[in-house]
N, C-alpha and C positions, 0 to 999 in steps of 0.2 A: 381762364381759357384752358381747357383740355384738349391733347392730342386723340382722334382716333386713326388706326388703320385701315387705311383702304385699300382692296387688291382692286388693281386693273385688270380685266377682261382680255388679256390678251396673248393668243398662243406664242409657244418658241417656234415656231416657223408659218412662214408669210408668205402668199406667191407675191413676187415684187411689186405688181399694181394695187395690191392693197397695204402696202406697209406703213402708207398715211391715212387708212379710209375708217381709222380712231377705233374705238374701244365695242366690242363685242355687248348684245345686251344680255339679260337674264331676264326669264320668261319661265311663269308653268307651264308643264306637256300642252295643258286645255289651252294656253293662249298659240301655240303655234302648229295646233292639228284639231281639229275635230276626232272625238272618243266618240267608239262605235255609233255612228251617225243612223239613222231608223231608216227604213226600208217600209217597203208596200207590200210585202210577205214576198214569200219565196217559189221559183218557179216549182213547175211539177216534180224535173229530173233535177239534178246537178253534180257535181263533183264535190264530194267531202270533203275538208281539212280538218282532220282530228289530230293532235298531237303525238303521234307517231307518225305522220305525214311529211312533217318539216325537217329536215337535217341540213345543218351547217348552209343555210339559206335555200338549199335545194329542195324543192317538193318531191317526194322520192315513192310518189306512188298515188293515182287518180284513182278513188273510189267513188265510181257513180252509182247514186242510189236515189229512188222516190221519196215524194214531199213525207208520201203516207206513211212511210215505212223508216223515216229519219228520226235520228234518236233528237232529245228535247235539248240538246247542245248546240242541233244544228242552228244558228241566228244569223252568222253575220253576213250576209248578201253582199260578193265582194267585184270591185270596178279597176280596173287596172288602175294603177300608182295608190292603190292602197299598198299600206304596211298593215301588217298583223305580225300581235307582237305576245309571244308565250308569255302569261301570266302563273301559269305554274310552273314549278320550278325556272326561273327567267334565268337564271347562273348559264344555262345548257346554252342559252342564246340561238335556240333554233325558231328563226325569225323567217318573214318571208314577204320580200316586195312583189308582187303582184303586179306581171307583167303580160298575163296569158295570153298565148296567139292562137288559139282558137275562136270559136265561136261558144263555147261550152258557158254554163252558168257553172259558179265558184263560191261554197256557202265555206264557213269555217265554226270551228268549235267558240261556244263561248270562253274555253279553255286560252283564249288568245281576245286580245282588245285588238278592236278592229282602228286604223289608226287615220285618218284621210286629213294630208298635210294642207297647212292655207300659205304655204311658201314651196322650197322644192323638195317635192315628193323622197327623191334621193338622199336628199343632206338630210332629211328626218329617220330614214332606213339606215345611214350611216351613224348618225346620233345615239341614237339605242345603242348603238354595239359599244358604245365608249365604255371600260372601266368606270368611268365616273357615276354613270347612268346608272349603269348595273348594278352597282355596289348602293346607290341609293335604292335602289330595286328591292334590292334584297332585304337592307337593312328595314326595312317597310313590310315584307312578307309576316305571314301568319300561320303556322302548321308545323310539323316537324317533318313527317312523311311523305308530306307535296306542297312545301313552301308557295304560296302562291300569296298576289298580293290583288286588292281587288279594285274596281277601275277608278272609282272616283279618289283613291290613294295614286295610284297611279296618274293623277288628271293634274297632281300637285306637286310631284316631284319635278323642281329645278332645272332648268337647262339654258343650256346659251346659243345665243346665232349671232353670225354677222348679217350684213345688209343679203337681198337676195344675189345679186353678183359675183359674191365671191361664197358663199352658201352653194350655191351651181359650178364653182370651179374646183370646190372641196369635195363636191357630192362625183363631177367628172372625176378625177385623180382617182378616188379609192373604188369608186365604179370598175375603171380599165383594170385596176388590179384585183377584183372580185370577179373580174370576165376570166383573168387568167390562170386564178384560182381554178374557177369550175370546169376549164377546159383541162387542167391539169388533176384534177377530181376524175374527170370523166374519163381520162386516160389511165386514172388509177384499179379506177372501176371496170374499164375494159380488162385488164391487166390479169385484175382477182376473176371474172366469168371468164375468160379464155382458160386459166387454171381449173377452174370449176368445174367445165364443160372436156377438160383432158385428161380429167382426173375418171369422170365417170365414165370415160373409153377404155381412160387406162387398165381401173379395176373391174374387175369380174363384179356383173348385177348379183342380187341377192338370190341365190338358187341356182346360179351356174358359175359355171368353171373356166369359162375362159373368157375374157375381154374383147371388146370390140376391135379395140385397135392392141394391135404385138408389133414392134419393134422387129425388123427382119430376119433378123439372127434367130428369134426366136418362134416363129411361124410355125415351124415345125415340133414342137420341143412339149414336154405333157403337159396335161390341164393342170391346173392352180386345184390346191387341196385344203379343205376348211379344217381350222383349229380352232383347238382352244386359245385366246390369249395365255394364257396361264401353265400352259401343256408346253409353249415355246419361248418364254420368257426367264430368265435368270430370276428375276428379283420383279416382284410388285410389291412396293412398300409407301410408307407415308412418314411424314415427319414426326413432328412431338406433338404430344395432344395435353400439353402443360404449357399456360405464357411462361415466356422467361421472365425473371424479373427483375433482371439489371433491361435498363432502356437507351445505355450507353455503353459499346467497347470494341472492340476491334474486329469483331465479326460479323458478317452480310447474315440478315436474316429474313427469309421471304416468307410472304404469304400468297396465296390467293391471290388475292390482289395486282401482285407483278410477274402475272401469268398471263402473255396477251395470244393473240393465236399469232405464231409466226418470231415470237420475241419474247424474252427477259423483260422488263420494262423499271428500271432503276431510277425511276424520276421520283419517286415516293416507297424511300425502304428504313427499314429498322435496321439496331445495331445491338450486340449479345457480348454478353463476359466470354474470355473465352475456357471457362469451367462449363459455361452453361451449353455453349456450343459443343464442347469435347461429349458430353449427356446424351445431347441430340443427335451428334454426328457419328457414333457410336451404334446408336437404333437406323439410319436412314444416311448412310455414305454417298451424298451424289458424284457420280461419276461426270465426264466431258462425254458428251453425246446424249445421257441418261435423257428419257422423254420427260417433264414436267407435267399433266396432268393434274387441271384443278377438278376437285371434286364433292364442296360444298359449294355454296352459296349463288349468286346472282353468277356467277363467270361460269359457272361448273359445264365442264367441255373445252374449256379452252387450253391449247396446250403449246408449247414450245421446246426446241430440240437446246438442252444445254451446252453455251457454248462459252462457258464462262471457264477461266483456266486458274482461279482461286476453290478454295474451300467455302460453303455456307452451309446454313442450316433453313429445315424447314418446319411450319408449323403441317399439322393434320391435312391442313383443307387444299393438300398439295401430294397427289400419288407421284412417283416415280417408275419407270417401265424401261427395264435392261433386255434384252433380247438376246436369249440363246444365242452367240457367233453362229453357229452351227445350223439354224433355223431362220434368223430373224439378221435383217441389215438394220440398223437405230434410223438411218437416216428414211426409209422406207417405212420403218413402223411409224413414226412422225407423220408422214405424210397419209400413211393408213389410217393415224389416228382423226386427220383431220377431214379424210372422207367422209362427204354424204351415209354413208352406211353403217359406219362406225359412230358416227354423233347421234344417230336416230338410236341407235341401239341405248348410249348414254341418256339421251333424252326420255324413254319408254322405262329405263332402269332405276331414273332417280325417284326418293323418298322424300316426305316432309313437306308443311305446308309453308309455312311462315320462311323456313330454310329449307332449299331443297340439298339432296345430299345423293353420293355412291359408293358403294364401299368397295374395299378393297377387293370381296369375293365377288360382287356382280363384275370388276373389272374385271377379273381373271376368267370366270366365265364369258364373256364376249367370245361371238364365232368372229374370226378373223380371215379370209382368204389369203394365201403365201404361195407364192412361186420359188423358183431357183433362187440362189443368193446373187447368180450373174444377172438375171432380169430382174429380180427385186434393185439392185444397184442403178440400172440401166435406169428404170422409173423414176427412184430416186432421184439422181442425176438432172434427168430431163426437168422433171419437178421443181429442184431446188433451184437451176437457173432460172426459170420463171419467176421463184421468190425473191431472187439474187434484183431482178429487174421489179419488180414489185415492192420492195425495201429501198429500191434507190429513187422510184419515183415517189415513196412515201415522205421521203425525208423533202423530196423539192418542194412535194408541198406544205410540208413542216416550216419549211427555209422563205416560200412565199407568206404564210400566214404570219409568221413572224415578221415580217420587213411591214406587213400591213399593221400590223397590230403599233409595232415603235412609230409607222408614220400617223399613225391615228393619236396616240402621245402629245406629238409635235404637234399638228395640226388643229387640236381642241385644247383652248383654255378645259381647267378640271375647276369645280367649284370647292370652298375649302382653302388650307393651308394656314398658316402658322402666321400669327404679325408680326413685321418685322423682315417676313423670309418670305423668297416665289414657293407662292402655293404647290400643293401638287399639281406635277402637268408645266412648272416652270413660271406660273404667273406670276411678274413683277410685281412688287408692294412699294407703295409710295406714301408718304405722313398727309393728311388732310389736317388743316387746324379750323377746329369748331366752337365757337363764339357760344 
């Protein structure tokens, strides 16, 4: 007689009327939804879903267009309580339950497996987003450039459900907190357009001199005067255009990469000798206030006001922009930089296909609009509490998706885990003896 291990199916957390209602099952995708289900063709008009469409479950933009004139993507003919589920790159998890309160027809890219659950709609929407799912997802994809995985692979990958009853009290729970999410989303969103929309008051249009709205004090006071960035600027520089090649020591070292618009972003950094740093730091001294400016690759435009109170060093793919005291406020020029006018300027100036890029001298060339240092401040000011409140509602809803994400943990056995030990996800292991 041999031992084998069996894991039980069952999460660390229970609502208390199922805590007797026994062991979860295991199923393929194909046993507990219908994959892209066929249709009788598509009406005349509709509303597109291409995969720039979907973000963080919100549909974030209706493009309606004709049968005749739709690209050969268009297929999936979609009915409220479908899920459609991004097959390319799936890691991004921009998914989307299919709830529409119009009247409108809703087609979607083949780019996305159309998903139509044979239990509750919800608990299948909420299922995909598990860790577990995903990571099976992935580990199935094919491509390197746009990982994607394709559906009858997908029709096979693994999953578990309990009975419908409490499938529907799993699928309620993380539901109300996905409502709360997207109200706290859409407050975020309000937040960044009210900034948007006071920024291009603030700053003088392209070709004129003075702005919509002025601050009272300065009503009276002369028109705004176009520069050079480079004419008022102390210093436009860049980091080192050599890797370092210690990848462990004492010293912060950014890229690109941890340049977001509005923030530093230190959840993914490197670390430098600090010989190799003194190199670096030597050619390109970031100051506290210094502007951050990325200026190759995918991020290129996005910038942030430094407000780190250590020393670091930077690679190339990161300008730096000090502003004459005399001409220029930093905390104004930040805010310049991240105007509508000044990004189109960046966006018309970059080079390169495969990597786009800017260099130091088209930076310095930028025409820039500058007032007073008193009203440059004043906008500033006004500006940065806007950010001040846009950074706090950013984090709550950092602080909601995480409380979602550990109760998604609890709530779903994970498939997997080690004999002997609760799998990942917490699942007890208990000895079977087999004859």
């Amino acid at each position: 007689m041999r031992e084998q291990k069996k894991q039980i199916l069952l999460p660390k957390l229970r609502f208390p009327e199922f805590r007797e209602a026994g062991e979860w099952e295991e199923k393929k995708l194909r046993e507990v939804c219908n994959i892209n289900p066929s249709n009788e063709g598509l009406p005349e008009s509709f509303v597109y879903i291409d995969l720039e469409s979907v973000v963080d479950g919100r549909l974030t933009c209706k493009k309606r267009i004709n049968r005749d004139s739709a690209p050969s993507r268009a297929q999936r003919l979609l009915t409220n309580g479908d899920v459609i589920y991004q097959i390319v790159r799936p890691y991004q998890r921009n998914n989307l339950f299919c709830n529409f309160d119009d009247q409108q027809s809703y087609v979607a890219s083949t780019g996305y497996a159309q998903l139509r659950s044979r239990g509750s709609s919800n608990y299948l929407y909420q299922l995909i987003h598990t860790d577990t799912f995903v990571n099976k997802v992935v580990a199935k994809c094919t491509g390197s450039n746009y990982p994607a995985i394709n559906s009858s692979d997908l029709a096979e990958i693994e999953v578990v459900a309990p009975n419908a009853q409490e499938q529907q009290k799993i699928a309620d729970c993380l539901s109300s907190i996905d409502e709360l999410i997207t109200t706290e989303a859409q407050k975020l969103d309000t937040l960044k357009a009210h900034k948007k929309g006071l920024m291009q008051q603030l700053f003088p249009a392209e070709g004129e001199t003075l702005p919509k709205l002025r601050f009272p004090e300065f009503r009276d006071a002369r028109e705004w005067e176009e520069k050079r960035l480079g004419d008022v600027c102390e210093k436009i520089m860049d980091g080192t255009h050599f890797s370092p090649k210690s990848k462990f020591g004492p010293r912060l070292y950014l890229t690109s990469k941890n340049i977001q618009n509005g923030a530093i972003d230190l959840s993914n950094t490197s670390y430098i000798s600090e010989e190799e740093h003194r190199q670096i730091y030597e050619r390109c001294s970031v100051k506290k206030n210094d502007v951050l400016l990325t200026k190759d690759g995918a991020n290129t435009g996005n910038c942030a006001l430094n407000n780190l109170d250590f020393e670091f060093s930077l690679l190339s793919s990161v300008a730096v922009l000090r502003g004459n005291p005399l001409h220029l406020d930093q905390k104004f020029l930040y805010q310049l930089v991240l105007a509508d006018r000044t990004q189109k300027a960046i966006r018309e100036s970059m080079s390169g296909q495969a990597i786009t890029r800017i260099t130091l001298e088209k930076i310095g060339n930028y025409s820039i609009p500058i007032t007073s240092i008193a009203e440059q401040q004043k906008i500033a000011d006004c500006l940065s509490s806007i950010d001040d409140l846009i950074t706090a509602q950013t984090k709550k809803l950092a602080t909601l998706k995480a409380h979602k994400k550990g109760l998604m943990q609890q709530l779903f056995p994970s498939l997997g885990g080690v004999d002997g030990e609760a799998g990942r996800g917490g699942r007890p292991v208990v000895d079977e003896a087999q004859g």
